[in-house]
N, C-alpha and C positions, 0 to 999 in steps of 0.2 A: 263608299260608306256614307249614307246618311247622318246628317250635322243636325244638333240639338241646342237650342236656346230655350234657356227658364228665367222665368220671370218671378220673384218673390220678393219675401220681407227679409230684406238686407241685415241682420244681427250678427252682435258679437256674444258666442252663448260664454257661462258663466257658470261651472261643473261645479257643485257641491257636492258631498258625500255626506247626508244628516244622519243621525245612530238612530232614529227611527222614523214613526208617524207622528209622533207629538206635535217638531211643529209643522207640521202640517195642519192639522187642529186648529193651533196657536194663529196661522198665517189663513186658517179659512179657505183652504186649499184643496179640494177631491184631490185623492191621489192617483196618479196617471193624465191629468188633464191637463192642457194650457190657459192660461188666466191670462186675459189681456189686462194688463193694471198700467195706472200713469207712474207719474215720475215719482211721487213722493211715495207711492206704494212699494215701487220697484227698489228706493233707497232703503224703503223700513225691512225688506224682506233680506237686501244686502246686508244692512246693520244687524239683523237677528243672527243673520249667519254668519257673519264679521271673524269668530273665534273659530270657522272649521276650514277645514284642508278645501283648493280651490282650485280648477285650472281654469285657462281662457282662450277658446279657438275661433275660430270667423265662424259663424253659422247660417241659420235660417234656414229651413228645412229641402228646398231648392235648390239651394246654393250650396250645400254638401253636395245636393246628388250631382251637380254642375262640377263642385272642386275634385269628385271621384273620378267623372269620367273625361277630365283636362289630364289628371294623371294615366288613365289608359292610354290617352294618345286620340281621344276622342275631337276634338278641336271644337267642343261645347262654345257656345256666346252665355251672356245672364246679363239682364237688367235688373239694377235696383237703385235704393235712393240713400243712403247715408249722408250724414253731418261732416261736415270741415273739419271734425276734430280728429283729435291719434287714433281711436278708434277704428274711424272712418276709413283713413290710412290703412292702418294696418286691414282691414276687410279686404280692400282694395287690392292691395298683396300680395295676400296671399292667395290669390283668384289667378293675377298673375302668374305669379310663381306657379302655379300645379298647369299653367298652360291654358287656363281658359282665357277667352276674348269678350272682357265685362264692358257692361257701357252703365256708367254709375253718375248717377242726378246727385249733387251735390247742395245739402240746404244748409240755413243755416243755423237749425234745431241740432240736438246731440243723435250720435248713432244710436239705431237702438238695441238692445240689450236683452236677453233670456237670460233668466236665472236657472238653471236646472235643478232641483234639488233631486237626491239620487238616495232611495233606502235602500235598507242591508239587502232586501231582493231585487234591488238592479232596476225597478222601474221607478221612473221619472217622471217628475212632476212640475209646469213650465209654468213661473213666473216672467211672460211676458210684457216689454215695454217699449213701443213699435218705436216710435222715435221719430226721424226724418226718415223711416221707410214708410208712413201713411202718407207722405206727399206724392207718392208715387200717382200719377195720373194718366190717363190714357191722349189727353191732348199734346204731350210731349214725346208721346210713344210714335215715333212716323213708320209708314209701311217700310221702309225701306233697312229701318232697324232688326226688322225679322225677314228680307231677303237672301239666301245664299241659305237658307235652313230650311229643312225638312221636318221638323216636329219642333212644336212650341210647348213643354210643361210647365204648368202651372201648378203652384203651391194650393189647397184650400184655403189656407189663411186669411188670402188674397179674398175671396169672399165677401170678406167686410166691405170692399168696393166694387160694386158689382158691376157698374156699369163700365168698370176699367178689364173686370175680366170677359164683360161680354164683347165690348170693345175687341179686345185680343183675341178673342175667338173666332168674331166673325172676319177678323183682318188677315188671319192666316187660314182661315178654310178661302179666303178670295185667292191667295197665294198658291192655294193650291199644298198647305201644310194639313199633318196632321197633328192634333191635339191631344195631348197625355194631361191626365189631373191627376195629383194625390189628393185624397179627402183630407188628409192631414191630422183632425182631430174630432172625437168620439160627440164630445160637446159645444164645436163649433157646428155640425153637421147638424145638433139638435137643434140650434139656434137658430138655424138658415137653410133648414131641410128644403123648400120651395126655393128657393133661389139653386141650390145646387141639384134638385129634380131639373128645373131648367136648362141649364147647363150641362148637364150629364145628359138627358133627354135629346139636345138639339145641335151640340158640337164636339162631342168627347169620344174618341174613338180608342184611346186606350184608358182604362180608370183603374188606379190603384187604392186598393182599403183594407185596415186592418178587420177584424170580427164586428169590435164595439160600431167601427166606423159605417161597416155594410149594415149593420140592424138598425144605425140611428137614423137613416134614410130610408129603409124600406123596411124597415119593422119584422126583418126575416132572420134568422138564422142561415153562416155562411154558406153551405150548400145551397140553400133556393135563392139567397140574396144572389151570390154569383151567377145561378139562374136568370133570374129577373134582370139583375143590370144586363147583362146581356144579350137583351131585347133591345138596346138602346146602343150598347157598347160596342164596337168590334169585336177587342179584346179587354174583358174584365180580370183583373187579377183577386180576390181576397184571400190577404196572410191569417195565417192562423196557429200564431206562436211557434210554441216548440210541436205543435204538428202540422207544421209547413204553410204550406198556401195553397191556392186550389187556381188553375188560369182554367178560363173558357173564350174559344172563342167559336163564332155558330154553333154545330153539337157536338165540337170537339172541346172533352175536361179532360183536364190535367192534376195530377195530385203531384207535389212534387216537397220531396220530403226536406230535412235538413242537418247541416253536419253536427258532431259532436262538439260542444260546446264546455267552459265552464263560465255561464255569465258573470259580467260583473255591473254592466250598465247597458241598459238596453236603449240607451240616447243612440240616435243613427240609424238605427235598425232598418225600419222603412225610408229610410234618405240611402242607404246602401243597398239597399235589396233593390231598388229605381233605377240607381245606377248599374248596376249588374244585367238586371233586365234588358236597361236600353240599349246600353253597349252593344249587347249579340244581337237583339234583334235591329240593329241600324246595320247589322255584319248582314242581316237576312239570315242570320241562324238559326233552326226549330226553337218552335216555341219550350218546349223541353228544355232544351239549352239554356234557354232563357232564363226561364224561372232556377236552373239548378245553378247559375250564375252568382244570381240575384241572393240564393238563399246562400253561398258561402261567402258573399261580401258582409250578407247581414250578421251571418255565424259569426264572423273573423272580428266586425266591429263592436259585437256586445263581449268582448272580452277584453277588452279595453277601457275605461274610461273617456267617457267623449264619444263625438260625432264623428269623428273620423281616425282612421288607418296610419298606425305608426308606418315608416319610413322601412324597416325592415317587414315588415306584412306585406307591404306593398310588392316588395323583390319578389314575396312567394308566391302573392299572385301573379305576377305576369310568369314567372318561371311555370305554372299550372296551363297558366294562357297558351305560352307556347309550345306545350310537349304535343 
């Protein structure tokens, strides 16, 4: 089986449940996006939300798909960078705990933190605040830390430093790895369209994106976007909500549908659907398999609250796994 290391922004996310859009409004926030904000931002968004219901799990959008597939049995690696503090700790953790094998930069800034705020339709909205995961740097990253692995994913987030992700790109095509991206976000992609045409252009052999994600890079709608990347891609995936996701690879497309569902939070969605994916296909399982994997992690996790998979979900899936 093929072994997976991801490399992302190390966070502890931070679930809120707001009774609507207001503040959203209030906090200057598009809804659906991630907002990078510093520290005093990231307190006032905490302090607005101070009075509603909260949970708190390890996060960072990588580093789900990394704690998913430590619990398949997957024997995933993740580097990131967090703070000295309990935070940090506790990240650390629970990485362990689900069986993945972290290598974690330790500064000594705070860890950093996503706020989620979640309305009544389940889509999420990220008050982020990187923390000691912008220290992450490609001078500390030695080849040797991505040896004994076969695919390297990468967060888009990461993005913001680019020459740390080109760095890693061209260190595992020397390895002889292949490279998986998530775009990760609709309005970082607008941001840094040319840096991630680069990227996706010259080292990315599998790319994952949602709708918004595939149009804010190629200006298309899913069908031709999944197209077009895959001039460049091996294998292109673009999700497309509650009507599935569409894989191509050369002139083979794939439509592949999704389970019944009753949302409650769509935090995780594309961090599970990665994991499910990767899983079968490091099995060498059709690409079908794949993505039909992919969509009942993602089913399974928007009915929960959070980024990741209660303890009893988990049972069902591998009892699916092994029938």
């Amino acid at each position: 089986m093929k072994r997976v290391i991801g490399i992302g922004n190390a966070l502890v996310d931070i679930m809120v449940k707001i009774p609507g859009e207001e503040l959203l409004k209030e906090f200057n926030m598009p809804k659906g996006s991630m907002q990078l904000v510093d520290a005093e931002r990231s307190e006032q968004v905490k302090r607005g939300t101070g009075n509603l219901a909260r949970s708190v799990s390890s996060g960072g959008s990588v580093a789900n798909t990394i704690h998913a597939l430590a619990i398949l049995g997957a024997r995933p690696g993740y580097i990131g960078s967090t703070g000295t503090d309990e935070l940090g700790e506790y990240f650390v953790n629970d990485l362990l705990a689900a069986g993945a094998d972290p290598v974690i930069f330790r500064r000594s800034c705070a860890t950093g933190t996503a706020v989620a705020l979640v309305t009544p339709d389940s889509e999420r909205t990220f008050a982020t605040y990187l923390g000691a995961a912008v220290d992450l740097n490609s001078a500390e990253i030695s080849d040797g830390l991505l040896e004994g692995y076969d695919i390297l994913y990468i967060e888009g987030y990461l993005i913001t430093s680019f020459e740390l992700v080109e760095s890693l790109c061209r260190t595992a095509k020397s390895l002889g790895m292949e490279v998986a991206l998530d775009l990760s976000s609709f309005n970082v992609v607008e941001a840094f369209r040319e840096q991630f045409s680069k990227i996706t252009r010259e080292y990315v052999d599998i790319l994952f994106a949602n709708e918004e994600e595939a149009k804010a890079l190629t200006g298309l709608d899913a069908e031709e976007a999944v197209s077009a990347l895959s001039e460049f891609c091996r294998i292109t995936v673009v999700k497309t909500g509650c009507r599935g996701s569409l894989i191509r690879r050369g002139a083979e497309i794939l439509r592949i549908g999704v389970i019944p569902v009753k949302p409650v939070d769509t935090t995780g969605a594309g961090d599970m659907y990665a994991a499910g994916f990767l899983y079968c296909y490091c099995k060498d399982e059709p690409l079908d398999q794949c993505g039909a994997f992919g969509a009942l992690l993602a089913g399974s996790v928007i009915e929960h609250i959070g980024a990741k998979l209660p303890s009893e979900k988990w049972s069902e899936i591998k009892t699916i796994l092994n029938q």
